[in-house]
C-alpha positions in Angstrom: -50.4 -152.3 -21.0 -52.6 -155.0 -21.4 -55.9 -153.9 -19.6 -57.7 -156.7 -19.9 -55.5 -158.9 -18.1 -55.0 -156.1 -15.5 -59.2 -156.3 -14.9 -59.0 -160.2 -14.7 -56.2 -161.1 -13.3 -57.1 -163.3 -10.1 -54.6 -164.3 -7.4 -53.2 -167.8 -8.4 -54.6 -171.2 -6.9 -53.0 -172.6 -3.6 -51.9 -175.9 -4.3 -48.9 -177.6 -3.1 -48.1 -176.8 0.7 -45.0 -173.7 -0.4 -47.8 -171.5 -2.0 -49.8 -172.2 1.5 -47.0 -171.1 3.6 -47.0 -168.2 1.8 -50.8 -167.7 2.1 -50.2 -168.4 6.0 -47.5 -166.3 7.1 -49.3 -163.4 4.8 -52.5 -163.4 6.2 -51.2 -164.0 9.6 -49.3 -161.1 9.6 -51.7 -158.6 8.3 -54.2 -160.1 10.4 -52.7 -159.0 14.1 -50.8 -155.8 12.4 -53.5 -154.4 10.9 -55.8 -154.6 14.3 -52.8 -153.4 16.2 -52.2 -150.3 13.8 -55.8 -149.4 13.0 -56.6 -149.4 17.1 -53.5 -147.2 18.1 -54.6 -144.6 15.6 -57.7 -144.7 16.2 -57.0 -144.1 20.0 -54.5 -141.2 19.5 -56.3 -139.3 17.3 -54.4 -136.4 15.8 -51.7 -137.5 17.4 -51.3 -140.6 15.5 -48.4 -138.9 13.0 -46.6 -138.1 15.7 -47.1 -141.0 17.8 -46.0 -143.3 14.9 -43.1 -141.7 14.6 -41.4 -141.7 17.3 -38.9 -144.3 18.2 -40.0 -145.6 21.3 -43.5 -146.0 20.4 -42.1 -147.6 17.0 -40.4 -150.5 19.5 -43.7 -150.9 22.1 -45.3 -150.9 18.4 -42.3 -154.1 16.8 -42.8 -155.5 20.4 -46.9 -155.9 20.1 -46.6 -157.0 16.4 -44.2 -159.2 17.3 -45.7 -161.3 20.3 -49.1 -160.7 18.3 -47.8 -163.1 15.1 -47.7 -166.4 16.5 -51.5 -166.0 17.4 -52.2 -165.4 14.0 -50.8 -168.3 12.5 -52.9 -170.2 15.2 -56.0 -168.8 14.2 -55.3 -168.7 10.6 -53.6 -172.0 11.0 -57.0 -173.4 12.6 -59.0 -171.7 9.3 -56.5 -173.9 7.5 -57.0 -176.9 9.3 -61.1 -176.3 9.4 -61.4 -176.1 5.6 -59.2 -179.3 4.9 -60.2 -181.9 7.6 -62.8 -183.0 5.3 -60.7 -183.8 2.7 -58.1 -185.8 4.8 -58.0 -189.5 4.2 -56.4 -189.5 7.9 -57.3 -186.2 9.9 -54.6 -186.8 12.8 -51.9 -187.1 10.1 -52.7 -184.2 8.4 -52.8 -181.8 11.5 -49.1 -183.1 12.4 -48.3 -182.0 8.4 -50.3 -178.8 9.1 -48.4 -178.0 12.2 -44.8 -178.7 10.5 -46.1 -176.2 8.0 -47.2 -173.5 10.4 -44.2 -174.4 12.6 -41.5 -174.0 10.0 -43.7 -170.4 8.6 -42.9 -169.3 12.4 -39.3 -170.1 11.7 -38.7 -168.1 8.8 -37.8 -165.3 11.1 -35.4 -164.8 13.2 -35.7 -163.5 16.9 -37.0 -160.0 17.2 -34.7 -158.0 18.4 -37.5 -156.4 20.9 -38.1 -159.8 22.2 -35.7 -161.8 24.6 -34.5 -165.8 23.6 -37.0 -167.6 26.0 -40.0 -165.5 25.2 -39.6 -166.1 21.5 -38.8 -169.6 21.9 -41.9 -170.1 24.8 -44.4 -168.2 21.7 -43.1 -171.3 19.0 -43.8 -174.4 21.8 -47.2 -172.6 22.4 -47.7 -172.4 18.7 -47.3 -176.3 18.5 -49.6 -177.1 21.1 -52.1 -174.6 20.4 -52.1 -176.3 16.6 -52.1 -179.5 18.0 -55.0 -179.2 20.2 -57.5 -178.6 17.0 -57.8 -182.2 16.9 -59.3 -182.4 19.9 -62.8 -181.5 18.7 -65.0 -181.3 15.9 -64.0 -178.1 13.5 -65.0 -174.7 14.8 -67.1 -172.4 12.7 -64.6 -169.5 11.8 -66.2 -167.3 13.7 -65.3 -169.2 17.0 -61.9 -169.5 16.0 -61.1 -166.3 18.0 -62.1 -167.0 21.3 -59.3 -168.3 22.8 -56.8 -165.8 21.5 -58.9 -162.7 21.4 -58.5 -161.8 25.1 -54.0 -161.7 25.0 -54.4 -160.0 21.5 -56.3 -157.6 23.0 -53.5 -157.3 26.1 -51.0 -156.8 23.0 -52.5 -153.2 22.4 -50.2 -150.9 21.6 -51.5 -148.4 24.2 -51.8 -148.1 27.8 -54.2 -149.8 29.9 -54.9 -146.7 31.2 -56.3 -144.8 28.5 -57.6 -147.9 26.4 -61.7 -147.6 25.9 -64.1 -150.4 26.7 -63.3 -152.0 23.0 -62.6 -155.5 23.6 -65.5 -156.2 21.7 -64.8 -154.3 18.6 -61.4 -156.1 18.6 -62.5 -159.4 19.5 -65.4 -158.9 16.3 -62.7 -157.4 14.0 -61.0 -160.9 14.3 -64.0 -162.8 13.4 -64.2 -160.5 10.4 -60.9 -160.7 9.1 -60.3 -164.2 9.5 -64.4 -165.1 7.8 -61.8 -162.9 4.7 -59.3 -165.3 4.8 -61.4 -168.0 4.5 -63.5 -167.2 2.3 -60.5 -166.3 -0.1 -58.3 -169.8 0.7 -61.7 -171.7 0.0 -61.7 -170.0 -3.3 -57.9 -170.3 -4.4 -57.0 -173.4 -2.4 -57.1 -177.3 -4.3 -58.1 -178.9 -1.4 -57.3 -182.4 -2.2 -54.1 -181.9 -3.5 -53.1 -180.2 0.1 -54.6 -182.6 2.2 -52.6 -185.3 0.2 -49.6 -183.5 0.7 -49.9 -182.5 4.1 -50.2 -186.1 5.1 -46.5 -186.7 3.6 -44.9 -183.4 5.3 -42.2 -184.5 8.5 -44.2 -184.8 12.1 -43.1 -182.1 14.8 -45.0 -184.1 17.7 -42.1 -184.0 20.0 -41.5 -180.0 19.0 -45.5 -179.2 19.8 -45.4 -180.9 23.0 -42.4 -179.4 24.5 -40.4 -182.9 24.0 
């Protein structure tokens, strides 16, 4: 084995908008899964082997993860759009690109089984107009990215009302967190020029995002 290439080896660049659905739909994923898992065994306790294995809880578990995702591509769909409006010869142009991307990431996926037709098709037109409304005001700092979505993640939980503790806070800061990560590791990997140019030249989804 070559070891030295093992200890150096870094994550390849993000350049052409493919390799930044990838990034998207990974860090998306892991972003509202990760939060949903760590809270629901961290809630049941000893119990979590047994919990997690059981096949209802595994479906309330598909069904939070599920519903959870398209706020994640939001959010890191925002960190996206934060990092490149800069760069964008024309900002509005670029968002529509941006939310084709995000859009057709969403798409790669089939209905859940745990989720009916109109609730899985209502999650993708909310996708498009939360996306679309970025444009509306001046880039958030990262940290603020959460706010609007923090609140029906935290609803998603995994766990009864009933027995959840007062952690909206810890959940709501565990987002901030994770998605300071993501940015942090796009910023490094990502050649922001050649994306913005790209994005310009990706298909509009106007109608889509508004419902249209």
């Amino acid at each position: 084995m070559n070891w030295d290439r093992l200890l150096f080896w870094r994550k390849p660049p993000i350049a052409d908008p493919k390799a930044l659905a990838d990034f998207i739909d990974l860090q998306s994923a892991f972003l509202v899964q990760k939060g949903l898992h760590d809270y629901a065994r961290a809630r049941s306790g000893h119990y979590a082997k047994v919990l997690f294995s059981e096949d209802w809880f595994i479906e309330v578990l598909d069904r939070s993860r599920w519903s959870a995702y398209p706020l994640g591509l939001a959010m890191v769909g925002e960190v996206v759009e934060g990092l490149l409006r800069r760069h964008a010869a024309a900002p509005s142009q670029q968002l529509e690109g941006l939310t084709s991307l995000v859009l057709s990431v969403f798409d790669r996926y089939p209905r859940p089984e745990v989720l009916e037709q109109g609730e899985w098709h209502e999650a993708r037109l909310e996708l498009g107009q939360r996306l679309q409304l970025i444009g509306l005001h001046p880039a958030k700092r990262v940290v603020d990215i959460p706010e609007p979505y923090a609140r029906k993640y935290w609803d998603l939980m995994p766990i009864h009302k009933s027995i959840r503790s007062r952690d909206f806070p810890t959940t709501h800061s565990y987002l901030k967190v994770v998605l300071c990560n993501i940015h942090d590791e796009l910023e490094r990997r990502m050649d922001a020029p050649a994306l913005a140019e790209q994005l310009m030249r990706l298909p509009s989804t106007r109608n889509e995002a508004s419902g249209g």
